[in-house]
PQR file with spaces between the fields and no chain letter, atoms N, CA, C, O and H, PARSE charges and radii, in Angstrom:
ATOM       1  N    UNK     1     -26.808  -71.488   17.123 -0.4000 1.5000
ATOM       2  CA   UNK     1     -25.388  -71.622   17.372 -0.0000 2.0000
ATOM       3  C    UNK     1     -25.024  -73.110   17.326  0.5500 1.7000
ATOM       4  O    UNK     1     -25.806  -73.934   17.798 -0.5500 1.4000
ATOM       5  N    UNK     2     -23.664  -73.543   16.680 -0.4000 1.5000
ATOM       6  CA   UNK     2     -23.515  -74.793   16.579 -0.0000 2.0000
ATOM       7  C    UNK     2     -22.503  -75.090   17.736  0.5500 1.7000
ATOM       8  O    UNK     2     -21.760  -74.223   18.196 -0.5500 1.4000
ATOM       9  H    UNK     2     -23.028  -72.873   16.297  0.4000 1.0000
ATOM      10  N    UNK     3     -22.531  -76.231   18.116 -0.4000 1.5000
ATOM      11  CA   UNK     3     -21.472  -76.952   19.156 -0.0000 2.0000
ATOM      12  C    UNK     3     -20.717  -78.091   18.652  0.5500 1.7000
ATOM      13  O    UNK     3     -21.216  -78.768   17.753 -0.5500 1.4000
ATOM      14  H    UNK     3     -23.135  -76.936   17.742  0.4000 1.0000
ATOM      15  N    UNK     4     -19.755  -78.334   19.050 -0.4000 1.5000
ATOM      16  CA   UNK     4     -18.879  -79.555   18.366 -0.0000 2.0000
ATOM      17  C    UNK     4     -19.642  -80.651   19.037  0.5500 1.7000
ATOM      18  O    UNK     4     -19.668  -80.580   20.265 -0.5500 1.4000
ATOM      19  H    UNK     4     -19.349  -77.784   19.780  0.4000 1.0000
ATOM      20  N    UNK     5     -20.184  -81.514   18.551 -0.4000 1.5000
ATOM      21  CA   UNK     5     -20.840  -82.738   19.062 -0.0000 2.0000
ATOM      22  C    UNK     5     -19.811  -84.346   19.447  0.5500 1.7000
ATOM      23  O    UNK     5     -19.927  -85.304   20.212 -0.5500 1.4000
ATOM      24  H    UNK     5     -20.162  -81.572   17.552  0.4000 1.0000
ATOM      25  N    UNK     6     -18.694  -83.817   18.254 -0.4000 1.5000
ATOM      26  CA   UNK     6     -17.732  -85.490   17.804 -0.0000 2.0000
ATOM      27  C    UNK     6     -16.860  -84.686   16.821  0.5500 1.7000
ATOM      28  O    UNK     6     -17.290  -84.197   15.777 -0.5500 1.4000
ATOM      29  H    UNK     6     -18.599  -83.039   17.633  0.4000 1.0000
ATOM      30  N    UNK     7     -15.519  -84.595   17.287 -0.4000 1.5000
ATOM      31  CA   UNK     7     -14.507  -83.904   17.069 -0.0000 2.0000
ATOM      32  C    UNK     7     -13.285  -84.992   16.014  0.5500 1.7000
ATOM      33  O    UNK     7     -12.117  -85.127   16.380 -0.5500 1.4000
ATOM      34  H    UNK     7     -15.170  -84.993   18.136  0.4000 1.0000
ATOM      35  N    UNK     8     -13.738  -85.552   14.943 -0.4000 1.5000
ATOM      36  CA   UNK     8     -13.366  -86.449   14.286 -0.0000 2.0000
ATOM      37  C    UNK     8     -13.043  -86.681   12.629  0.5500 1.7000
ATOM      38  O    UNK     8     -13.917  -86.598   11.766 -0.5500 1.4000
ATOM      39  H    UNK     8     -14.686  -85.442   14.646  0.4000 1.0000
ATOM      40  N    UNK     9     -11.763  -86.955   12.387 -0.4000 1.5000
ATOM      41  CA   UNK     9     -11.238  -87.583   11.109 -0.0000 2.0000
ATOM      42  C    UNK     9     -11.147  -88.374   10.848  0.5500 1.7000
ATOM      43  O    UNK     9     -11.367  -89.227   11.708 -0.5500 1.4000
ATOM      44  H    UNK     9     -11.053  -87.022   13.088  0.4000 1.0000
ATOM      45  N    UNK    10     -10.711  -88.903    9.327 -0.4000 1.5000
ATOM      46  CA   UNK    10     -10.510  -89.926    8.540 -0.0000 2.0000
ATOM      47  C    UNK    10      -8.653  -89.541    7.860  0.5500 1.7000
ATOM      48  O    UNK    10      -8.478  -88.411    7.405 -0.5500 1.4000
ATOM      49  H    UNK    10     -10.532  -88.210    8.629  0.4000 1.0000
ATOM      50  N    UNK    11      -7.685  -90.339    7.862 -0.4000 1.5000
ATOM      51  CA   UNK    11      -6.887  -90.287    6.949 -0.0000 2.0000
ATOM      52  C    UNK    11      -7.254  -90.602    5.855  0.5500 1.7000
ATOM      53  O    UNK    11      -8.197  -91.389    5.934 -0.5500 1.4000
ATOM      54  H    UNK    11      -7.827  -91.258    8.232  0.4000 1.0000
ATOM      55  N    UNK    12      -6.840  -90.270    4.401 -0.4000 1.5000
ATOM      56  CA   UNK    12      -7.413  -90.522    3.004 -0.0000 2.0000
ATOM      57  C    UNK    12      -6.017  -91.981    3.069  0.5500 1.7000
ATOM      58  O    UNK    12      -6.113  -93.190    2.857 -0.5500 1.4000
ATOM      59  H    UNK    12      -6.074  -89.631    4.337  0.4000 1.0000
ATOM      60  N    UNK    13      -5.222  -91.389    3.332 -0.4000 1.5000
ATOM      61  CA   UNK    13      -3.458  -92.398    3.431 -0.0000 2.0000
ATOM      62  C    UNK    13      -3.730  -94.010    3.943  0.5500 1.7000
ATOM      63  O    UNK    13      -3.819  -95.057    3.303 -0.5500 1.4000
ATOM      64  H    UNK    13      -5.144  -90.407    3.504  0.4000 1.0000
ATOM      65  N    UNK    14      -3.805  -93.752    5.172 -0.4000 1.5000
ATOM      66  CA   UNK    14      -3.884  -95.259    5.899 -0.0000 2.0000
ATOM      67  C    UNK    14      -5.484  -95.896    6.168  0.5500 1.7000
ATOM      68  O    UNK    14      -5.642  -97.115    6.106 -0.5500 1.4000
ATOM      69  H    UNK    14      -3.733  -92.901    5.692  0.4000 1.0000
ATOM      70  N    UNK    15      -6.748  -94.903    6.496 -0.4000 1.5000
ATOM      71  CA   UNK    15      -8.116  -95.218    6.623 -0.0000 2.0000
ATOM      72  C    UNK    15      -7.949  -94.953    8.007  0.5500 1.7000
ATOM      73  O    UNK    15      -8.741  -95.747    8.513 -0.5500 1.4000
ATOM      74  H    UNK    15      -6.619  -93.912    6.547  0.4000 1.0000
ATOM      75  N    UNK    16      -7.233  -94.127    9.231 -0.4000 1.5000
ATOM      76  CA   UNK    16      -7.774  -94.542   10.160 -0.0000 2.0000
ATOM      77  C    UNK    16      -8.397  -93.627   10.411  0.5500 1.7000
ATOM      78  O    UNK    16      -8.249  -92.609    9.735 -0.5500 1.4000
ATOM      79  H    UNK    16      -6.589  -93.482    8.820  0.4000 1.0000
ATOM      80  N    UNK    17      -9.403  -93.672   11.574 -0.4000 1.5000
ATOM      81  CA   UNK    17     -10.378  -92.749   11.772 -0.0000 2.0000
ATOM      82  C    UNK    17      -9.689  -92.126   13.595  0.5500 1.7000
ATOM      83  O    UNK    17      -9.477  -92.769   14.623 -0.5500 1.4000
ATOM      84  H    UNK    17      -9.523  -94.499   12.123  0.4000 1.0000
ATOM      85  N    UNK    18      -9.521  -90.581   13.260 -0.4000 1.5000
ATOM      86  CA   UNK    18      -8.947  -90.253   14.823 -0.0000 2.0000
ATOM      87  C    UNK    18     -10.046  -89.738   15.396  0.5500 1.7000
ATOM      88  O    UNK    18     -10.822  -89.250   14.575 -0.5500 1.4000
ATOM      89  H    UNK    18      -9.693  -90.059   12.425  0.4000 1.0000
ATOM      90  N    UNK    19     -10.470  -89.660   16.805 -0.4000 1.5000
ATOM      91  CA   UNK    19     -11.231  -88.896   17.749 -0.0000 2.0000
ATOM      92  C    UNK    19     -10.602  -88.327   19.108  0.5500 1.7000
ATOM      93  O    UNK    19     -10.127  -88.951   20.058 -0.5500 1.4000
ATOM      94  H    UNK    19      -9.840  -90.056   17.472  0.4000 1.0000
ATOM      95  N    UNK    20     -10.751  -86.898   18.899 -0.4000 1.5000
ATOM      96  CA   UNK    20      -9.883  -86.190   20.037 -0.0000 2.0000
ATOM      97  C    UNK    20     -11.369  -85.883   20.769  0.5500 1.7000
ATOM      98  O    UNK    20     -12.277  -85.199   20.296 -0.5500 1.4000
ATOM      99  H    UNK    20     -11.137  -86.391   18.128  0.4000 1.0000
ATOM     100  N    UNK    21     -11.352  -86.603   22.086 -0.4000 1.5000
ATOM     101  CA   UNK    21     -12.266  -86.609   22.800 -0.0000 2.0000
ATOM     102  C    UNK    21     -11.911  -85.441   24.556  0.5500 1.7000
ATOM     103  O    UNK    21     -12.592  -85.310   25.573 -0.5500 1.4000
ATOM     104  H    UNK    21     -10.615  -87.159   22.470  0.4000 1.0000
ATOM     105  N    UNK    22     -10.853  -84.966   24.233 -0.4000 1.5000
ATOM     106  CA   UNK    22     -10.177  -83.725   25.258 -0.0000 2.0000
ATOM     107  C    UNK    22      -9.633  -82.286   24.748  0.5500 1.7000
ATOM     108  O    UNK    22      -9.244  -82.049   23.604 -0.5500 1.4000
ATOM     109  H    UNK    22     -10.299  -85.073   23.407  0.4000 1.0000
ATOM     110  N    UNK    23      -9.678  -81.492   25.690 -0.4000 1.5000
ATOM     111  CA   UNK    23      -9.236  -80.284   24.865 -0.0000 2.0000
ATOM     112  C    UNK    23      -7.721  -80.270   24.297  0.5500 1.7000
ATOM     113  O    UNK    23      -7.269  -79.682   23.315 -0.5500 1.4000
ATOM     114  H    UNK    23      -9.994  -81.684   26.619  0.4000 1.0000
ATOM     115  N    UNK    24      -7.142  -81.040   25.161 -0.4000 1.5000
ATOM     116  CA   UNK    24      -5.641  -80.587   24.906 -0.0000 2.0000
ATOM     117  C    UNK    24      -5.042  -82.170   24.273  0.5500 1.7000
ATOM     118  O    UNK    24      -3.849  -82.438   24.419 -0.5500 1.4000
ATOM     119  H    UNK    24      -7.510  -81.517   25.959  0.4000 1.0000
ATOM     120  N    UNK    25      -5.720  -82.878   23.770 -0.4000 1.5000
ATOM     121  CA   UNK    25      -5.514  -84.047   23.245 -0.0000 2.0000
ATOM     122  C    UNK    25      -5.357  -84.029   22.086  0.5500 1.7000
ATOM     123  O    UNK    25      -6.202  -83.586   21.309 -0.5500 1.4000
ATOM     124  H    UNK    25      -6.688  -82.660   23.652  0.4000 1.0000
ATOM     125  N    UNK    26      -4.117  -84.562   21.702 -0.4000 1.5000
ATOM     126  CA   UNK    26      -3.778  -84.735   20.217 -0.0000 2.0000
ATOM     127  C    UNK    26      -3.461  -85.888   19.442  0.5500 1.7000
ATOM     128  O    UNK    26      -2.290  -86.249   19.558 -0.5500 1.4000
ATOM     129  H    UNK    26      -3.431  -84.922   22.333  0.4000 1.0000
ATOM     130  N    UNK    27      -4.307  -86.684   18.552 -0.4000 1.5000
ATOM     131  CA   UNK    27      -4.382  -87.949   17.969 -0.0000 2.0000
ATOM     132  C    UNK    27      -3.817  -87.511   16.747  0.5500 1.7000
ATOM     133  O    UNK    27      -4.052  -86.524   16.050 -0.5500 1.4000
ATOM     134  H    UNK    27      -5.258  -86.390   18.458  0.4000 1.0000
ATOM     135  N    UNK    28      -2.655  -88.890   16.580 -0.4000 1.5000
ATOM     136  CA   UNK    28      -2.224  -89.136   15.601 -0.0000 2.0000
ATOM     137  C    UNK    28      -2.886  -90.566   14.718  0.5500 1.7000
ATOM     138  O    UNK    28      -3.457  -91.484   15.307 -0.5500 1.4000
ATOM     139  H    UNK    28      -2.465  -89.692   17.146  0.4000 1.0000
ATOM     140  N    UNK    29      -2.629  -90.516   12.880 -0.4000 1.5000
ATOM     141  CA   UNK    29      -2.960  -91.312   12.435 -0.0000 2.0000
ATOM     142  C    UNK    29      -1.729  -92.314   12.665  0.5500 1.7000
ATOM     143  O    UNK    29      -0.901  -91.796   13.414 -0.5500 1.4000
ATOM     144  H    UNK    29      -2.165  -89.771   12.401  0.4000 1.0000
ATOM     145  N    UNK    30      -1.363  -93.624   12.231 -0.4000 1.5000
ATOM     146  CA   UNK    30      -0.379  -94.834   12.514 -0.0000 2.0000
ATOM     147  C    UNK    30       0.186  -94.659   11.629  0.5500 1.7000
ATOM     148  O    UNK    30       1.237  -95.293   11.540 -0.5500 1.4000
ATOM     149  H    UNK    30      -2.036  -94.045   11.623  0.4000 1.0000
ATOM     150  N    UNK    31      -0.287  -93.458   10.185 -0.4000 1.5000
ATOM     151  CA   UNK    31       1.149  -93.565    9.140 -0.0000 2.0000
ATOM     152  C    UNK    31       1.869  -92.013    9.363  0.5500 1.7000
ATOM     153  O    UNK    31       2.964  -91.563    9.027 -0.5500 1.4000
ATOM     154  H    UNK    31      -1.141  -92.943   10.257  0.4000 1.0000
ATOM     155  N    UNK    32       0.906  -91.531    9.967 -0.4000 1.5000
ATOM     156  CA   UNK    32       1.487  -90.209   10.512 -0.0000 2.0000
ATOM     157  C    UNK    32       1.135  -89.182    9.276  0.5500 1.7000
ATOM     158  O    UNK    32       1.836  -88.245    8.894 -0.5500 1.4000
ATOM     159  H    UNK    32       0.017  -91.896   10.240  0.4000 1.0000
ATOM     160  N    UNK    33       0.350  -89.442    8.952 -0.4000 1.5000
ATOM     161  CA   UNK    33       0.221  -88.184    7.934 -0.0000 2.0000
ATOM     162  C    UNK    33      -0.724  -86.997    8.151  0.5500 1.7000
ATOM     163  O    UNK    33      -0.742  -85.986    7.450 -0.5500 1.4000
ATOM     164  H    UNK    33      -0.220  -90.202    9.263  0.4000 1.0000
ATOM     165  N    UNK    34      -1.703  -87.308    9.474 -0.4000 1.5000
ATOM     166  CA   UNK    34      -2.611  -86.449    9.821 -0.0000 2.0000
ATOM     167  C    UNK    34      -2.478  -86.494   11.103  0.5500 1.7000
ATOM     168  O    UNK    34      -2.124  -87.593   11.530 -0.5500 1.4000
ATOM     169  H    UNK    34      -1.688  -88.130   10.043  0.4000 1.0000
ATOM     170  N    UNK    35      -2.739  -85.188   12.319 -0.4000 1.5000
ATOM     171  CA   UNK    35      -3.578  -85.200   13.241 -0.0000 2.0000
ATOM     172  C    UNK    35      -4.394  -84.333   13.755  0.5500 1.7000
ATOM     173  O    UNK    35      -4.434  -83.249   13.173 -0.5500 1.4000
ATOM     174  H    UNK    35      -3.027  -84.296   11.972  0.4000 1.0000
ATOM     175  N    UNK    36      -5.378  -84.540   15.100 -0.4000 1.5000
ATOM     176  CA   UNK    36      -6.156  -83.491   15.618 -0.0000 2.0000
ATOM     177  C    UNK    36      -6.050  -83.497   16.645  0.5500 1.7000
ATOM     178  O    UNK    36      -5.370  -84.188   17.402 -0.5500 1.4000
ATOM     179  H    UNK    36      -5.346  -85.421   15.573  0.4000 1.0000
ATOM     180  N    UNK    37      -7.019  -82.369   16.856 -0.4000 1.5000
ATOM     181  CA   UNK    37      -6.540  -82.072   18.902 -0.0000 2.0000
ATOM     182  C    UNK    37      -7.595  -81.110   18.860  0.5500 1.7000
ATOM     183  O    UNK    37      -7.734  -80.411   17.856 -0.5500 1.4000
ATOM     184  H    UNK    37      -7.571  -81.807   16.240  0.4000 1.0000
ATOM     185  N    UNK    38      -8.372  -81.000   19.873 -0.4000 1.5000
ATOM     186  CA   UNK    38      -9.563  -80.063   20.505 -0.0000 2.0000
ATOM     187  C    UNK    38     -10.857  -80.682   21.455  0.5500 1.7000
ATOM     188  O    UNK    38     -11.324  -80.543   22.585 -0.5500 1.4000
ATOM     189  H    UNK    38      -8.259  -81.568   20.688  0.4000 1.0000
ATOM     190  N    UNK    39     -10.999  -81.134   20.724 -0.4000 1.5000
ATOM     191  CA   UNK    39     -11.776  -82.288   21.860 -0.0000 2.0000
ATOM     192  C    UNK    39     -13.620  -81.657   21.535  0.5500 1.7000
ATOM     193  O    UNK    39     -13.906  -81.473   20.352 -0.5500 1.4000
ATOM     194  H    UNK    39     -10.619  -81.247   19.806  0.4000 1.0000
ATOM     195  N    UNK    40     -14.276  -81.488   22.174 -0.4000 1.5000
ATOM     196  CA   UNK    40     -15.639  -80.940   22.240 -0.0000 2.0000
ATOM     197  C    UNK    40     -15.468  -79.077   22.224  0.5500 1.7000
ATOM     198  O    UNK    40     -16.380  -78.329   21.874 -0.5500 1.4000
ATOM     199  H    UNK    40     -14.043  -81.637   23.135  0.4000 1.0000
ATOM     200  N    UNK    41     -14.293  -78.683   22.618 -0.4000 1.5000
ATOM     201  CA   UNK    41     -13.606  -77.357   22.629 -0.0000 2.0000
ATOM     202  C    UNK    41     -13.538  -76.529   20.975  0.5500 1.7000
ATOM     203  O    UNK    41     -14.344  -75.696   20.561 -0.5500 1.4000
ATOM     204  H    UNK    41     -13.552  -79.291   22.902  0.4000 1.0000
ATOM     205  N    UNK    42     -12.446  -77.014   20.324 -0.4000 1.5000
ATOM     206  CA   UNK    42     -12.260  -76.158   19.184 -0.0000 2.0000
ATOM     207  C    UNK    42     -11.942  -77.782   17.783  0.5500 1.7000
ATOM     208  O    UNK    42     -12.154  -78.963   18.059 -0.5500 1.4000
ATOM     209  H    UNK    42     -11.791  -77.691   20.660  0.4000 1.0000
ATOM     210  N    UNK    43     -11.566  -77.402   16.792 -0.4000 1.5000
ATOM     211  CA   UNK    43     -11.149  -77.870   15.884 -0.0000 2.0000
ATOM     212  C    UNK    43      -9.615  -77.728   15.062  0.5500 1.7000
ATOM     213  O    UNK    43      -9.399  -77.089   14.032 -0.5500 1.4000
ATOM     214  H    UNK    43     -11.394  -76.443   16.568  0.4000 1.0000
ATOM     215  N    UNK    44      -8.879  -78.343   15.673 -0.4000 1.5000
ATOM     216  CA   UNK    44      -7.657  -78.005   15.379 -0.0000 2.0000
ATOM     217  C    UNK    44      -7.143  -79.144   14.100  0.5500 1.7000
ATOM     218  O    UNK    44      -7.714  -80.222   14.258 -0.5500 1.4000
ATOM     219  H    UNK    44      -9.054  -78.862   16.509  0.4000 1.0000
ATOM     220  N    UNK    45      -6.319  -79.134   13.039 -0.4000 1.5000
ATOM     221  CA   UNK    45      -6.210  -80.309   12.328 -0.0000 2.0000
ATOM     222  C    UNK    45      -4.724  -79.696   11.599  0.5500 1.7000
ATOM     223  O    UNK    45      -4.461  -78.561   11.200 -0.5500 1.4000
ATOM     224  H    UNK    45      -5.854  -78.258   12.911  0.4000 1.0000
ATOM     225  N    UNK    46      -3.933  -80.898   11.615 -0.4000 1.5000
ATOM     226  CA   UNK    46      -2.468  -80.984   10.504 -0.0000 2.0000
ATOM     227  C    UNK    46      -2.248  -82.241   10.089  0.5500 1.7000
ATOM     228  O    UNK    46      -2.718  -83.338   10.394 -0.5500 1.4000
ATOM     229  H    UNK    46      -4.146  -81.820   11.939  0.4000 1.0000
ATOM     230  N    UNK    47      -1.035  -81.671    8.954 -0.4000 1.5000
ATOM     231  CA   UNK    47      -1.322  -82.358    8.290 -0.0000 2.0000
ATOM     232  C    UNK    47       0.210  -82.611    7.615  0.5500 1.7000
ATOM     233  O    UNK    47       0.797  -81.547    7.417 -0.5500 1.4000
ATOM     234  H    UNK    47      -0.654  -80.780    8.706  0.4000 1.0000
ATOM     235  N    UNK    48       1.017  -83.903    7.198 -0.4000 1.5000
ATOM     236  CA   UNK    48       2.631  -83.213    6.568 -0.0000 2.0000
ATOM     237  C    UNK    48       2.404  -83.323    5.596  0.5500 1.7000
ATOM     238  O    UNK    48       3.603  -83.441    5.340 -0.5500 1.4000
ATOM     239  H    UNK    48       0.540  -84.767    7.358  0.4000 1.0000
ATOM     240  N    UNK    49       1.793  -83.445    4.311 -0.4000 1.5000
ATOM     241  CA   UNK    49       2.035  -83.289    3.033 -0.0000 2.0000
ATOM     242  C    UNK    49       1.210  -82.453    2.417  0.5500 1.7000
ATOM     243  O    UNK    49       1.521  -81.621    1.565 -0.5500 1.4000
ATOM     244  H    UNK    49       0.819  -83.349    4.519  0.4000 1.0000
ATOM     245  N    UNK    50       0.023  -82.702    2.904 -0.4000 1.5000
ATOM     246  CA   UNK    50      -1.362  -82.164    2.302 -0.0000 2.0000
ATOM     247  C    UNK    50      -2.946  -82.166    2.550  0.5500 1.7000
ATOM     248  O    UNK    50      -3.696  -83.076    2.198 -0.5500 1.4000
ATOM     249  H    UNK    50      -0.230  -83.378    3.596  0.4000 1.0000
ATOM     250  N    UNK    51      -3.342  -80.948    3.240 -0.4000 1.5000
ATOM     251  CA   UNK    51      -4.749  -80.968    3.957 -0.0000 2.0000
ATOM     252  C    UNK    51      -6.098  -81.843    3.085  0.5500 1.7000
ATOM     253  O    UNK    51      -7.294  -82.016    3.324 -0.5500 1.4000
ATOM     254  H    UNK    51      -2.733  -80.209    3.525  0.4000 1.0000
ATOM     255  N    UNK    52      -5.217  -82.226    2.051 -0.4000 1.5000
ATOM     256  CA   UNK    52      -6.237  -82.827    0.963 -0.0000 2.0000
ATOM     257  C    UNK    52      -6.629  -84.377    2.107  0.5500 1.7000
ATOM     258  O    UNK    52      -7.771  -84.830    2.192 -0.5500 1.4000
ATOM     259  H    UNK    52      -4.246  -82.085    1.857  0.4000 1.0000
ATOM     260  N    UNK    53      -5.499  -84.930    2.824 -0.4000 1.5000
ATOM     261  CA   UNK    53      -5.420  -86.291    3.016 -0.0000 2.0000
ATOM     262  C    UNK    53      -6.093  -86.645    4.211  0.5500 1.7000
ATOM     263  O    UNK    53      -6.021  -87.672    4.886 -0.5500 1.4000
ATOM     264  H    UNK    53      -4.572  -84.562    2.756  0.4000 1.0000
ATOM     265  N    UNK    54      -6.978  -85.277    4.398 -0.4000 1.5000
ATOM     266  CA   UNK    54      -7.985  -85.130    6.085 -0.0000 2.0000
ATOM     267  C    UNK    54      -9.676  -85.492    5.353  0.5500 1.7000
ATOM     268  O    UNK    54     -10.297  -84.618    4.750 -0.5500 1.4000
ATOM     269  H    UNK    54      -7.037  -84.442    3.850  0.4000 1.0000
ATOM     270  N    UNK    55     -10.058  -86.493    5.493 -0.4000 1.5000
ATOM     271  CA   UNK    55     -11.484  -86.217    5.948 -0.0000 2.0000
ATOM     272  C    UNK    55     -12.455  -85.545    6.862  0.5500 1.7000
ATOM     273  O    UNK    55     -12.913  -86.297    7.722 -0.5500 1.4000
ATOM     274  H    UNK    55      -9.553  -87.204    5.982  0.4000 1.0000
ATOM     275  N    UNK    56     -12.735  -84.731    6.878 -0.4000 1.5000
ATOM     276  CA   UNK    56     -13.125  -84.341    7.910 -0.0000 2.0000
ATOM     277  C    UNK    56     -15.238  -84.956    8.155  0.5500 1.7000
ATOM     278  O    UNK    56     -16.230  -84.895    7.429 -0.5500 1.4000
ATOM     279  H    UNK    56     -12.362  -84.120    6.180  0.4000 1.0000
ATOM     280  N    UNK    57     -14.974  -85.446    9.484 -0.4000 1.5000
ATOM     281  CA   UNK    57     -16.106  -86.858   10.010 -0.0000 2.0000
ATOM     282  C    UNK    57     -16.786  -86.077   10.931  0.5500 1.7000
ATOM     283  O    UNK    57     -17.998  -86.244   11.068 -0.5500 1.4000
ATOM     284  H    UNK    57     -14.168  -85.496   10.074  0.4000 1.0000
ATOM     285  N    UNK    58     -16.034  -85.036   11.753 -0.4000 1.5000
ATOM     286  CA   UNK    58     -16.734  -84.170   12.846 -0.0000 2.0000
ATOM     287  C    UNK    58     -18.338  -84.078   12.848  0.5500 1.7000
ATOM     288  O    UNK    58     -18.861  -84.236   11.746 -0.5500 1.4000
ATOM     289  H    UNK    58     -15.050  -84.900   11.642  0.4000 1.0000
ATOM     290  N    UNK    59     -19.087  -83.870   13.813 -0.4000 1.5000
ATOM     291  CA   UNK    59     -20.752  -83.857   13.678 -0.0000 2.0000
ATOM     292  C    UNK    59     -20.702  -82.514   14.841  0.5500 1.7000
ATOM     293  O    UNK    59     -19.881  -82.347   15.742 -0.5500 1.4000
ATOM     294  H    UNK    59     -18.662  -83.741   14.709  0.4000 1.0000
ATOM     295  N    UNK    60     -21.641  -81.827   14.542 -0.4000 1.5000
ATOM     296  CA   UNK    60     -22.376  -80.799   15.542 -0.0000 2.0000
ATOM     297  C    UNK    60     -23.549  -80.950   16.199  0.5500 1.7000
ATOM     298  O    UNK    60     -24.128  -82.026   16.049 -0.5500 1.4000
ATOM     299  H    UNK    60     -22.309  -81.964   13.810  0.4000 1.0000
ATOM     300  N    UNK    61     -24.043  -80.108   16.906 -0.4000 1.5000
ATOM     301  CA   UNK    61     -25.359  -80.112   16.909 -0.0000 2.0000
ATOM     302  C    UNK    61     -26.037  -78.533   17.831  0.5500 1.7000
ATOM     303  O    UNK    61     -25.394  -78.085   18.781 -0.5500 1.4000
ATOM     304  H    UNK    61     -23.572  -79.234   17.027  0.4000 1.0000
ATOM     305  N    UNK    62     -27.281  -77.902   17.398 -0.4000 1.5000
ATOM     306  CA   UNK    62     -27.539  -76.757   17.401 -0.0000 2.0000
ATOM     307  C    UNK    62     -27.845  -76.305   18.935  0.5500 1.7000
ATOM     308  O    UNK    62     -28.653  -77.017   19.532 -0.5500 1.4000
ATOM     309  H    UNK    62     -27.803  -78.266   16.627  0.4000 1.0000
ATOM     310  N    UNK    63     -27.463  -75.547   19.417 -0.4000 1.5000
ATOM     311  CA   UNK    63     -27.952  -75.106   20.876 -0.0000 2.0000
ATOM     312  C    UNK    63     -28.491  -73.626   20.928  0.5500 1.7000
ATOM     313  O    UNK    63     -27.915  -72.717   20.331 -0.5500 1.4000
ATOM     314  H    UNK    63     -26.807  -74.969   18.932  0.4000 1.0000
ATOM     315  N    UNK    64     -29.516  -73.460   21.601 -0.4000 1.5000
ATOM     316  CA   UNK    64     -30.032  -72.390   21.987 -0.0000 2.0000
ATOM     317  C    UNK    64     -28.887  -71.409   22.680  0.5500 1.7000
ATOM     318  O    UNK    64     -28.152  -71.682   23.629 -0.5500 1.4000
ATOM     319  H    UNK    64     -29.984  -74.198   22.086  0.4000 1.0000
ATOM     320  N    UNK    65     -28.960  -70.233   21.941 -0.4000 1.5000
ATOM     321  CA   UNK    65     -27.188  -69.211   22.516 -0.0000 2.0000
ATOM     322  C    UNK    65     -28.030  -68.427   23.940  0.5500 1.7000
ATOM     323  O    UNK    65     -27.409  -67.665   24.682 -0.5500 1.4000
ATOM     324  H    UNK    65     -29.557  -70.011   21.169  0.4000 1.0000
């Protein structure tokens, strides 16, 4: 079973890199074209023009279920 380890993007737009480090936390990029929110919880991601402009940086790691 995998676990969210680092809950993290890249904008393709501006370069910044977001980390939603809470469940109910939602990071925006500075040109506003991406954000996330979930924290170690889930993977949530938007986007206003186009899901193309998300890197997705996130890491897991495996736990015994």
């Amino acid at each position: 079973m995998k676990k969210i380890k680092v809950n993290r993007a890249q904008c393709k737009k501006c370069g910044d890199i977001l980390e939603s480090k809470k469940r109910i936390q939602t990071v925006k990029c500075s040109c506003g074209s991406i954000w996330i929110e979930g924290g170690n919880y889930y993977l949530k991601r938007g986007y206003k023009e186009s899901k193309d402009d998300i890197i997705e940086l996130s890491e897991y790691e495996e736990i015994d279920a």
